[in-house]
C-alpha positions, 0 to 999 in steps of 0.5 A, a space after each residue: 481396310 477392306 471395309 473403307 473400299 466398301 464405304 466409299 463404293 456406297 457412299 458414291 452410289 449413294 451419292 449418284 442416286 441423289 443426283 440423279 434425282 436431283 436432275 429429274 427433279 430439275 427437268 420436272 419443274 420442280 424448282 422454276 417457281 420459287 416466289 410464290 411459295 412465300 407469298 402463297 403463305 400471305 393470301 391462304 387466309 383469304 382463299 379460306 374465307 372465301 370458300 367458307 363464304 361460298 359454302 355458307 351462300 
């Protein structure tokens, strides 16, 4: 029985750590720009081409 006290002490610590890092990621910005990564997809081509471009001029 003793083990289950031990379990669930890790598993909230565990869990405090998670959300701790989850503000500090919150705080940081990490989440404020959630369009452009979908279209970042679309245009990477054509950033690639162009300084392929560049670089053979």
């Amino acid at each position: 029985m003793s083990v289950i006290y031990i379990l669930i002490l890790v598993s909230l610590c565990v869990a405090i750590i998670f959300l701790a890092v989850f503000f500090l990621a919150v705080k940081k910005g990490q989440f404020e720009d959630d369009e452009t990564p979908a279209i970042r997809m679309l245009f990477n081509d054509h950033i690639n081409k162009n300084k392929e471009q560049e670089l053979k001029n």
